[in-house]
C-alpha positions as CSV (number, residue, x, y, z in Angstrom):
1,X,-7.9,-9.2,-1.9
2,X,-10.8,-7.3,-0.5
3,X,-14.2,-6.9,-2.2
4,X,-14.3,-3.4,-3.2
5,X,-18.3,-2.4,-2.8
6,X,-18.3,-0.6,-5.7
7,X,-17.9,-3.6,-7.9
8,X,-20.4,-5.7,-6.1
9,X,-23.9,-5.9,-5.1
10,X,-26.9,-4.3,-6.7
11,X,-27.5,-2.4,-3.4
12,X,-28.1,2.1,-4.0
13,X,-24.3,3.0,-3.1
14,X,-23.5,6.0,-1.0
15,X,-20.5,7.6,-0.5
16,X,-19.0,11.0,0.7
17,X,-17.8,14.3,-1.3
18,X,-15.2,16.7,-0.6
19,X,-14.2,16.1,3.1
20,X,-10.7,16.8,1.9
21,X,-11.2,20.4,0.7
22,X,-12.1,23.2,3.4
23,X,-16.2,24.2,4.5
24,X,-16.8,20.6,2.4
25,X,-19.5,21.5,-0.1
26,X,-20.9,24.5,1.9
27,X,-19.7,28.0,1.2
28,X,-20.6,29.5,4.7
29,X,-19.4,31.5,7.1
30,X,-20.4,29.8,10.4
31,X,-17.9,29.0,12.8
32,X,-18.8,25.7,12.9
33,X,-18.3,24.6,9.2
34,X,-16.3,21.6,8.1
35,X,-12.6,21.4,9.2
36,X,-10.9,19.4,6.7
37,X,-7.9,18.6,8.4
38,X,-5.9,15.1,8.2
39,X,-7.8,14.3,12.1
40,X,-11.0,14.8,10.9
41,X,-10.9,12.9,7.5
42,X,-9.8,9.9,9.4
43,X,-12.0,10.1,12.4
44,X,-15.1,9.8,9.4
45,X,-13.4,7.6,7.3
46,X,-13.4,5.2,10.2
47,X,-17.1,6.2,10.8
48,X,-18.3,5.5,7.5
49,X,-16.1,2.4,6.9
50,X,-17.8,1.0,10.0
51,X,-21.2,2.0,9.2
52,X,-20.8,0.2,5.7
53,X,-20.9,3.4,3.8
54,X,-19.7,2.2,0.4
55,X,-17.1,5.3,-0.6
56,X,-15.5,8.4,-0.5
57,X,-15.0,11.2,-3.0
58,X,-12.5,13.8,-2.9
59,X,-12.3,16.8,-5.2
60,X,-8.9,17.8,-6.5
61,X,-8.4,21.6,-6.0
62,X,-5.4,23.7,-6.6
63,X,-6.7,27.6,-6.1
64,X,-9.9,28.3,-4.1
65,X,-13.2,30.1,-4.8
66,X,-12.2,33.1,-2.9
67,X,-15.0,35.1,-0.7
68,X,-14.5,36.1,3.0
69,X,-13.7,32.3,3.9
70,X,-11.7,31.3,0.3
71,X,-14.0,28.3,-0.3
72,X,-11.9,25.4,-1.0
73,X,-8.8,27.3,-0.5
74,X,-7.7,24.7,2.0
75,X,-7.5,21.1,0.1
76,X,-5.8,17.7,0.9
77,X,-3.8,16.1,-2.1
78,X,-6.0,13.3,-3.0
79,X,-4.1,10.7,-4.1
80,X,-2.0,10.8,-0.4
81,X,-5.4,11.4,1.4
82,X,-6.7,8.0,-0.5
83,X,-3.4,6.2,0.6
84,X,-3.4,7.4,3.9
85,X,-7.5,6.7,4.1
86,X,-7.3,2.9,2.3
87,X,-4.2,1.9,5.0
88,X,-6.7,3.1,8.0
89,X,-9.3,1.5,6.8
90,X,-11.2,-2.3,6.1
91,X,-14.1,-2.2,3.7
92,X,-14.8,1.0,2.1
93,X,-13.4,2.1,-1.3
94,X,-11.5,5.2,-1.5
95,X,-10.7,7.4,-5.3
96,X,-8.5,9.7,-5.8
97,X,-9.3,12.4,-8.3
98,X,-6.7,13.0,-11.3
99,X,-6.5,15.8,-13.5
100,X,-5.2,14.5,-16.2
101,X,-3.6,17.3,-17.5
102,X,-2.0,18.2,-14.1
103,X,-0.4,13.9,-13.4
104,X,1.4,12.4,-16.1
105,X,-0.2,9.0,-16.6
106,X,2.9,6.6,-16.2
107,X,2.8,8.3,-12.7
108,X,-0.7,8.3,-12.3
109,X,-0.9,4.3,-13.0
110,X,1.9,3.4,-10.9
111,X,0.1,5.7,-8.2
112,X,-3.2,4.0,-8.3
113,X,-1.5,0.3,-8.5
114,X,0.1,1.3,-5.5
115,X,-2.4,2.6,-3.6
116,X,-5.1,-0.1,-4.5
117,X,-2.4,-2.7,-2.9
118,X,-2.7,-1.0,0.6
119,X,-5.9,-1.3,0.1
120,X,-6.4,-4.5,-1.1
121,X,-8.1,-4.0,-4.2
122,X,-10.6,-0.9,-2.8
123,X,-9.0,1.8,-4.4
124,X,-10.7,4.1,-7.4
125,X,-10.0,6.5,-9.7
126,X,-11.8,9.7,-10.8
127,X,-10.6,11.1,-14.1
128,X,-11.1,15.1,-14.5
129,X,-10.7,16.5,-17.8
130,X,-10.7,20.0,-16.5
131,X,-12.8,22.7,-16.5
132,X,-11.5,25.3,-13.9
133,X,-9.7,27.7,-16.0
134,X,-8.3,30.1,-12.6
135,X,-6.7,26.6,-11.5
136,X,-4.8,26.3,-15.0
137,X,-3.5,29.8,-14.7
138,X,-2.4,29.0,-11.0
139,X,-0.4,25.7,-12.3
140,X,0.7,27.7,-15.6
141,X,-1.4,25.6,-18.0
142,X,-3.5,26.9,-20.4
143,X,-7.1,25.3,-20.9
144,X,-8.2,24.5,-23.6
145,X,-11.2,26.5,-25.3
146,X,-12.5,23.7,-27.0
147,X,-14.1,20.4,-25.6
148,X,-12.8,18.1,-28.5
149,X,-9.0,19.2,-27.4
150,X,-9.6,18.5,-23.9
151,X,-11.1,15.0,-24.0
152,X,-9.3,14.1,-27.1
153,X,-5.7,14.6,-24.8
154,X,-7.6,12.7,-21.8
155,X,-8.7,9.5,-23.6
156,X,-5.3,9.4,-24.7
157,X,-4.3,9.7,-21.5
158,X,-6.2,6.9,-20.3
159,X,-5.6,4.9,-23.0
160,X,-2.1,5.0,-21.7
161,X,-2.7,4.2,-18.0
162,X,-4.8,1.5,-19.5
163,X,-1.2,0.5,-21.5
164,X,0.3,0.9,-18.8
165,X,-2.0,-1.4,-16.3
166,X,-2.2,-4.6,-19.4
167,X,1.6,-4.4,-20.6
168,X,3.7,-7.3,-19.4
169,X,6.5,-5.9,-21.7
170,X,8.1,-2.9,-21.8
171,X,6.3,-0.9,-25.1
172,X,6.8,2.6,-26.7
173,X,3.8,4.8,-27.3
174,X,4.1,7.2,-29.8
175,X,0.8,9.6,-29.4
176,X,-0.5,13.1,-30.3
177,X,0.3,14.0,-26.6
178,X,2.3,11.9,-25.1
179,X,5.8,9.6,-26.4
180,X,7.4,7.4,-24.3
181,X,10.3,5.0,-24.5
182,X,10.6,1.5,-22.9
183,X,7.8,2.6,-20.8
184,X,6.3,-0.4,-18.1
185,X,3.3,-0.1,-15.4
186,X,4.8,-3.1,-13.1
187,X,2.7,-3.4,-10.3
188,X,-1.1,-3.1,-12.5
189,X,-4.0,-2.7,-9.6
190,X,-5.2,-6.2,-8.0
191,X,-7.8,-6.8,-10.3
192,X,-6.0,-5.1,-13.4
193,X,-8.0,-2.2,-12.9
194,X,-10.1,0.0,-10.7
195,X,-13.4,1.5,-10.2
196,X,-13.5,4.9,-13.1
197,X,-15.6,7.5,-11.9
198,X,-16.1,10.5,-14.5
199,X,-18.6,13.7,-14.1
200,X,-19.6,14.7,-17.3
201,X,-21.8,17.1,-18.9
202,X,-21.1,18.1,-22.6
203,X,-21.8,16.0,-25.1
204,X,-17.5,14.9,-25.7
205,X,-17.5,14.5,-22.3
206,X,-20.5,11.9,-21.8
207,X,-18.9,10.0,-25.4
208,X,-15.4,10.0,-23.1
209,X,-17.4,8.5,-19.8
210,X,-19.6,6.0,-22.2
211,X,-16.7,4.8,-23.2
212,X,-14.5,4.6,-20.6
213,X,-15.8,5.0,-16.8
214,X,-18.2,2.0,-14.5
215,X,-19.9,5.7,-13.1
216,X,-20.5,8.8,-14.3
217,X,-21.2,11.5,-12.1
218,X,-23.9,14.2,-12.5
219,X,-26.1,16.4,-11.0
220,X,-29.8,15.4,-10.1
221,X,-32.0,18.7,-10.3
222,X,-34.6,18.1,-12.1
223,X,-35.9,14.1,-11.7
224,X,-38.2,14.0,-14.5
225,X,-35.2,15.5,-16.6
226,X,-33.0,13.1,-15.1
227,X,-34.9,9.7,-15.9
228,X,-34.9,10.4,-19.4
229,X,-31.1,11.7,-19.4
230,X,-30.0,7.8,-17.0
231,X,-32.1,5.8,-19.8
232,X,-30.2,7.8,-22.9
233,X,-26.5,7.5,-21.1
234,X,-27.0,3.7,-20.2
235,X,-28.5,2.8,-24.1
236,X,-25.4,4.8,-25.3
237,X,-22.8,2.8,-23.6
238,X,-25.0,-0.4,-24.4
239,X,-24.2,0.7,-27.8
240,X,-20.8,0.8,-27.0
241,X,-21.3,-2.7,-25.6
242,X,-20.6,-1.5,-22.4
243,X,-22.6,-0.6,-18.7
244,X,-22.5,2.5,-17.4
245,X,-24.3,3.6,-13.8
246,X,-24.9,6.9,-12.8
247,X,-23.9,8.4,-9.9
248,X,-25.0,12.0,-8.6
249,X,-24.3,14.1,-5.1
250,X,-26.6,15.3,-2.3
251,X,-26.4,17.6,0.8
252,X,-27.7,16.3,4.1
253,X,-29.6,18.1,6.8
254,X,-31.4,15.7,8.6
255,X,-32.9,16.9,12.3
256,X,-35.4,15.3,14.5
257,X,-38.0,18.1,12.9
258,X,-38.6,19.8,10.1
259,X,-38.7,23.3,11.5
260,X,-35.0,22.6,12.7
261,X,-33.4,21.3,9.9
262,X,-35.0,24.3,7.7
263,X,-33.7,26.4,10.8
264,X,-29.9,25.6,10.3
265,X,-30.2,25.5,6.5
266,X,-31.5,29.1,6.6
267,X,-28.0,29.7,8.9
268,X,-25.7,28.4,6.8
269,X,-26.9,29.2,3.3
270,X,-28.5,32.2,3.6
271,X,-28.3,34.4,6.6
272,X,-24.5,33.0,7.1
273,X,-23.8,31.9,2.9
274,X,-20.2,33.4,1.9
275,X,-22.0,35.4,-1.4
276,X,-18.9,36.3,-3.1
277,X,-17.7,32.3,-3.5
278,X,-21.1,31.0,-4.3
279,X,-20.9,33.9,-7.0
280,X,-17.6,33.2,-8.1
281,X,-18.4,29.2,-8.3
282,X,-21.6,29.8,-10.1
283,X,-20.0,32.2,-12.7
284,X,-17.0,30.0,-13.4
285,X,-19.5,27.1,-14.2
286,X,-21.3,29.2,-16.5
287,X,-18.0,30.5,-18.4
288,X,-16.0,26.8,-18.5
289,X,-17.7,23.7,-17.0
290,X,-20.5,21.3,-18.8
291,X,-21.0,19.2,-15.6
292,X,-23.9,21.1,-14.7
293,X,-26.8,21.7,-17.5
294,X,-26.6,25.4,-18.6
295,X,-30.1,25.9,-19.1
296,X,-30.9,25.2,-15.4
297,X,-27.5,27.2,-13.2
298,X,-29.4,29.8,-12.8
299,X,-32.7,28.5,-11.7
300,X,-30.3,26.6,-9.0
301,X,-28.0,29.5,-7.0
302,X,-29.7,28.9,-3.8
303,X,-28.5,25.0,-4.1
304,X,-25.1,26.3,-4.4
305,X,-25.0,28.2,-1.6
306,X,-26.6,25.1,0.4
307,X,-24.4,22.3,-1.0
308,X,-22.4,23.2,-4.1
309,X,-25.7,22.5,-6.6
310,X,-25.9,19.1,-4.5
311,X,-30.0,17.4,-4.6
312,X,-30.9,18.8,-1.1
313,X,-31.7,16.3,1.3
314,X,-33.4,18.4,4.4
315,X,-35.8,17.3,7.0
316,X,-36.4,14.7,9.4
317,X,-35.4,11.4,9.0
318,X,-38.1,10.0,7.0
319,X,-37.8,13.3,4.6
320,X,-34.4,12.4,3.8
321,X,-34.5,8.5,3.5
322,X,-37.4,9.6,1.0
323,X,-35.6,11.8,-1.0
324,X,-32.9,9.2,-1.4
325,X,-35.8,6.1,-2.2
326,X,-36.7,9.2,-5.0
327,X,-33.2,9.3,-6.5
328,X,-33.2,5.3,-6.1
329,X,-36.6,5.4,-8.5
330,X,-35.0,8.1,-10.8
331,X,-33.0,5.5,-11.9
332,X,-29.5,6.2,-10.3
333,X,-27.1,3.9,-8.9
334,X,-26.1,5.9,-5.9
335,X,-25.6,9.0,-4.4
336,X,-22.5,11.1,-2.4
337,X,-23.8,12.5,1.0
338,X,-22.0,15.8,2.1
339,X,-22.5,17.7,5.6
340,X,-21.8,21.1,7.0
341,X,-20.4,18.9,9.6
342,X,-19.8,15.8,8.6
343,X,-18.3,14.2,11.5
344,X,-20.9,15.9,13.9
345,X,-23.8,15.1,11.4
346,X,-23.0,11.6,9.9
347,X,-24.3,10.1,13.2
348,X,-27.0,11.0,13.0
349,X,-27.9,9.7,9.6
350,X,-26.3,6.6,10.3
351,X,-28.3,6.3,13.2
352,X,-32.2,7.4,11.6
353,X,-32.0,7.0,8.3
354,X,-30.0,4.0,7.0
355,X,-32.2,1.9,8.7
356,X,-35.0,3.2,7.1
357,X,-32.8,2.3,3.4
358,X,-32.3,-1.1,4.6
359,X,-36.2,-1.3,5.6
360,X,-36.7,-0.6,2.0
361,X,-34.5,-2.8,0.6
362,X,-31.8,-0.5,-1.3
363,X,-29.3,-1.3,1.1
């Protein structure tokens, strides 16, 4: 069994974000934005495993943001993409990301068991509630309007995979959503279970990840907000008698100057930035998701446009290793990189600025 570098170390972890859904986190027009075709995925999966990046992320879309270039029309399944991903690869942990009202958990947890054997014991699972109300309508489900409902039906949910995963017999669940007859999870992941990743921003939906996930995911806008808001999710899960770390996502443009990487980020996400999807994306987190905090959306469109609300990372090499050593200090555990590029791009960070991590000791 392979160590899977989420469970070990004490080291900041960084991973990547959405390589499997079209123009990656960046709704812009340019030519030259993120192809996320099976090629490319591999070709930086390779990269990053080699480089001793510690994860990927996917996102788990079903209808895009529309626009001129249909942001995230284009997606990879993620649960095939993570298979495909953990068999080409050696070190680096791979999640899929499950909406749980979309996968029916006895699938789901023979899924994940499955996939964490071809990869040894490196797979990881990211448990979405759902939020996206366009992408229930496009799967004919309806949403529902209140939080309680929707996390009520996913601890369930998990509470079965989790059946599922222990059970050496085969056991009958008789639920509020789900009942089952002589159901068994035979194979249960390597270590009897995986890395839980869950963003979260409402109030249900930080009880569900306190109780259940090793991460949860969230956005890092405003630091002095966000040491207060690590320190309050960490003592509730200690309450819990449980750890939680938090993980959040950035957008990388690192150049050999500062005028250049401001140059390209004024390209892509604002003389170039696909208005209508950053519109769409912005308004559909106001009207259904708790991820991001209300109160700040709309101090934050410009990040959209950039990198999906992502905590911008853009300068040299020594701006960007700082602005990670600042999210390292906040008091999270790790961040997601994403690129306009990221197979162009990565190198370049791989080559300038991880040193400078490992030169301060959080790597």
């Amino acid at each position: 069994m392979t160590t899977n570098p989420m469970l070990s170390g004490d080291r900041f972890r960084l991973g990547t974000f959405s390589s499997n859904c079209s123009s990656g986190m960046t709704p812009t027009k340019i030519a030259e934005r993120w192809d996320n075709s099976w090629d490319n995925n591999l070709t930086l999966a390779r990269m990053l495993d080699d480089a001793g990046i510690d994860f990927m992320l996917p996102i788990a879309r079903w209808i895009g943001y529309g626009g001129e270039t249909d942001f995230h029309g284009n997606v990879l399944e993620t649960m095939t993409w993570a298979a495909g991903l953990l068999a080409a690869t050696k070190n680096i942990a791979v999640f899929a990301t499950i909406h749980t009202v979309a996968n029916h958990p006895a699938v789901t947890a023979k899924q994940i068991a499955t996939i964490d054997q071809i990869g040894h014991g490196r797979a990881g699972l990211n448990i979405v509630a759902g939020w996206n109300k366009p992408e229930y309508e496009a799967l004919g489900l309806t949403l529902p309007d209140d939080h309680e409902t929707r996390y009520a039906y996913a601890q369930e949910w998990f509470d079965l995979v989790r059946k599922l995963w222990a059970s050496k017999e085969h056991f009958d669940w008789n639920g509020t959503y789900f009942k089952t007859k002589r159901s068994k999870g035979d194979p249960a992941p390597l270590r009897g279970s995986v890395p839980i990743i869950n963003a979260a921003g409402s109030p249900q939906g930080r009880a569900f990840a306190t109780d259940n996930a090793d991460f949860l995911f969230t956005p890092a806008i405003d630091l002095s907000r966000s040491v207060t808001e690590i320190a309050d999710l960490k003592a509730q899960a200690k309450a819990k008698g449980r750890k939680i770390d938090v993980l959040t996502f950035s957008h990388v443009i690192c150049r050999p100057s500062r005028d250049e990487a401001e140059a390209f980020l004024h390209h892509t996400a604002v003389a170039n930035t696909d208005t209508a999807a950053v519109d769409n994306l912005v308004n559909l987190q106001f009207a259904h998701a708790h991820s991001f905090p209300h109160d700040l959306l709309a101090q934050i469109k410009h990040l959209f446009a950039m990198g999906h609300g992502g905590f911008p990372l853009v300068g040299t090499p020594d701006d960007v290793a700082e602005g990670i050593l600042k999210l390292h200090a906040t008091g999270f555990a790790g961040t997601t990189l994403s690129f306009v590029d990221y197979v162009k791009e990565f190198p370049y960070f791989r080559d300038n600025v991880l040193p400078k991590l490992q030169e301060a000791g959080i790597r």
